[in-house]
C-alpha positions as CSV (number, residue, x, y, z in Angstrom):
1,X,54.0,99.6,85.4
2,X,55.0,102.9,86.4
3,X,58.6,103.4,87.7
4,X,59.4,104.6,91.0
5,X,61.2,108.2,91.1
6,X,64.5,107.7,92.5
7,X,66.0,110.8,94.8
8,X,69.3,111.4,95.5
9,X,70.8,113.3,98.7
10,X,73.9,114.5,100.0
11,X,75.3,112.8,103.1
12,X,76.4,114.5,105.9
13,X,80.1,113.9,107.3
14,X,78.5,111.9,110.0
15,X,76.7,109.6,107.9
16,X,80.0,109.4,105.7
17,X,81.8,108.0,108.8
18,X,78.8,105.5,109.2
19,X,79.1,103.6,106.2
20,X,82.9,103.6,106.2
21,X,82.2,102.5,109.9
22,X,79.7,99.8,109.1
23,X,81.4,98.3,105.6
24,X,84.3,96.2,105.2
25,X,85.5,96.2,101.4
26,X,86.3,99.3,99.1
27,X,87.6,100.4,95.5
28,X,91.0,101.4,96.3
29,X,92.2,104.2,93.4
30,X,95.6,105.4,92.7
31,X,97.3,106.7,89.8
32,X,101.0,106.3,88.2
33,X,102.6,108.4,85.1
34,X,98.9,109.6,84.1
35,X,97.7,105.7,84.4
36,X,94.3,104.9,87.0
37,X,94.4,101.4,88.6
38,X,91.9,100.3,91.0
39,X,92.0,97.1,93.2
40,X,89.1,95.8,95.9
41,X,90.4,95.6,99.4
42,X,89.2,94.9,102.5
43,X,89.9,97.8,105.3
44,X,88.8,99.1,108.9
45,X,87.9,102.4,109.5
46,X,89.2,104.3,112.6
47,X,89.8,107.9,113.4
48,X,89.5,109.5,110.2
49,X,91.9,106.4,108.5
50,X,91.0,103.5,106.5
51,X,93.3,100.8,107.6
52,X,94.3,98.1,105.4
53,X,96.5,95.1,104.7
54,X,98.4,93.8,101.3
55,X,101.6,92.0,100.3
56,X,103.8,94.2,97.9
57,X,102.9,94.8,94.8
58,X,101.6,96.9,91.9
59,X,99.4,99.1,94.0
60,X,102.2,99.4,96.9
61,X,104.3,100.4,94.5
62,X,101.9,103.0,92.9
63,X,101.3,104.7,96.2
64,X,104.9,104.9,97.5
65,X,105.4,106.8,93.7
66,X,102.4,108.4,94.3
67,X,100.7,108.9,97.6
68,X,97.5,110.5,96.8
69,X,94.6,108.0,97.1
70,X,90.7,107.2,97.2
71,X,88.5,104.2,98.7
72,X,85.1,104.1,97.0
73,X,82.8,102.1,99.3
74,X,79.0,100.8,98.4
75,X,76.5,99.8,100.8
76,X,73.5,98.2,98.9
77,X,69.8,98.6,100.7
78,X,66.6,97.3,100.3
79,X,65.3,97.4,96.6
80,X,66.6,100.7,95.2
81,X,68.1,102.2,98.2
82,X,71.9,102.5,98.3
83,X,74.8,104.7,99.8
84,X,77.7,105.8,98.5
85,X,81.2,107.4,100.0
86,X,84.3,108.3,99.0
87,X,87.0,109.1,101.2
88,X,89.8,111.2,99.7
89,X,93.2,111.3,100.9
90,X,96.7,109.9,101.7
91,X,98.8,106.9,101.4
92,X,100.8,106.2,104.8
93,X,102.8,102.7,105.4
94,X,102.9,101.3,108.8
95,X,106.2,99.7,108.4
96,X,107.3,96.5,110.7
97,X,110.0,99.1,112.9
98,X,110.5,101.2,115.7
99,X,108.3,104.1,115.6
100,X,105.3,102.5,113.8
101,X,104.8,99.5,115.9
102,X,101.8,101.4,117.9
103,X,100.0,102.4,114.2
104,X,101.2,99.0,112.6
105,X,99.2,97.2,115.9
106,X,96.0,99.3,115.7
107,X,95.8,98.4,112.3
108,X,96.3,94.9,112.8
109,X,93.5,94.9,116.0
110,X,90.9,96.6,113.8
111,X,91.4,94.4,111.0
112,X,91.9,91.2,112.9
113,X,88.1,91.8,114.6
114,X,86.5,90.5,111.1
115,X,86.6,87.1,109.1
116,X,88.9,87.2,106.0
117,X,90.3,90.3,106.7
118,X,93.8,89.3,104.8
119,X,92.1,89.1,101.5
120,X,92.3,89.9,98.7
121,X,95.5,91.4,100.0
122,X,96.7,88.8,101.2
123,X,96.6,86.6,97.9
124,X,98.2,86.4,94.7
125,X,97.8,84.8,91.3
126,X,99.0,81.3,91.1
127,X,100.8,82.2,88.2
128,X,103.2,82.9,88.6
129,X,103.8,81.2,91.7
130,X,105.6,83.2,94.5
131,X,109.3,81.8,95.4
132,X,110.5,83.9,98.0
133,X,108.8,85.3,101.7
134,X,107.1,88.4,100.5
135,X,106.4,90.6,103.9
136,X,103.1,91.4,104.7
137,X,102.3,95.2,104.4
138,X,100.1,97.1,106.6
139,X,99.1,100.9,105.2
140,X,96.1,103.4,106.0
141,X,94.4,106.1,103.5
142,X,94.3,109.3,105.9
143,X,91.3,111.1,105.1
144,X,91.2,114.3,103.9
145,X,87.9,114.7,102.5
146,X,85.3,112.5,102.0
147,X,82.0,113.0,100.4
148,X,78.9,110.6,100.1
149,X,75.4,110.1,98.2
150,X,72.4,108.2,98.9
151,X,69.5,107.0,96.8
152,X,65.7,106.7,98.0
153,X,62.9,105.9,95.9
């Protein structure tokens, strides 16, 4: 059997902003003294911003040191057929005060439309357990740039 040519194209900023529209999980990437670290999350995309939610942690931590950031988001198609984009830009926290309570609740509306939207943010590892309240964090990527690929046999 004979396989199937695959072709790759270029998508346009338009069909960028659909599949960042249309998915709900993406490869968050930051990096730390020279170090990559990457972590699934689940986000809402909204006037050029992926929005998002976590407790603190390693990757908080990372993109307070560090605020330059990526999202890498997959949408799988029929057979062969998939889309890729990834949106390149800046780590912003929507901190729990006066003067981000407007950002911090359009966040929380867009992400609160879809099932599950805390996780894997929202979770931990069991071990080791948590002992204290650990405040919830909600951040958003602003894009800068954001460039995409799709495949069509």
């Amino acid at each position: 059997m004979e396989d199937a040519q695959i072709s790759i194209f270029t998508l346009s900023q338009e069909e960028c902003k659909d599949v960042l529209a249309k998915n709900r999980i993406g490869r968050l990437a930051c990096a730390r003294d020279n170090r990559p670290y990457v972590v699934p999350i689940h986000y809402a995309y909204s006037d050029g911003c992926l929005y998002a939610f976590s407790l603190p942690g390693r990757k908080i931590d990372w993109m307070r040191a560090n605020p330059r950031a990526c999202v890498l988001v997959e949408e799988a198609g029929k057979g062969r057929q998939w889309r890729t984009v990834l949106a390149e830009g800046r780590y912003e926290e929507l901190p729990d005060r006066i003067g981000h309570k407007r950002q911090r609740d359009h966040a929380w509306s867009l992400l609160s439309k879809h099932a599950d939207w805390w996780e894997p943010g929202g979770r931990k590892p069991v071990n080791p357990p948590l002992t204290a309240y650990q405040p919830e964090l909600f951040f958003r990527i602003v894009i800068e740039t954001m460039s995409g690929r799709r495949a069509t046999p």
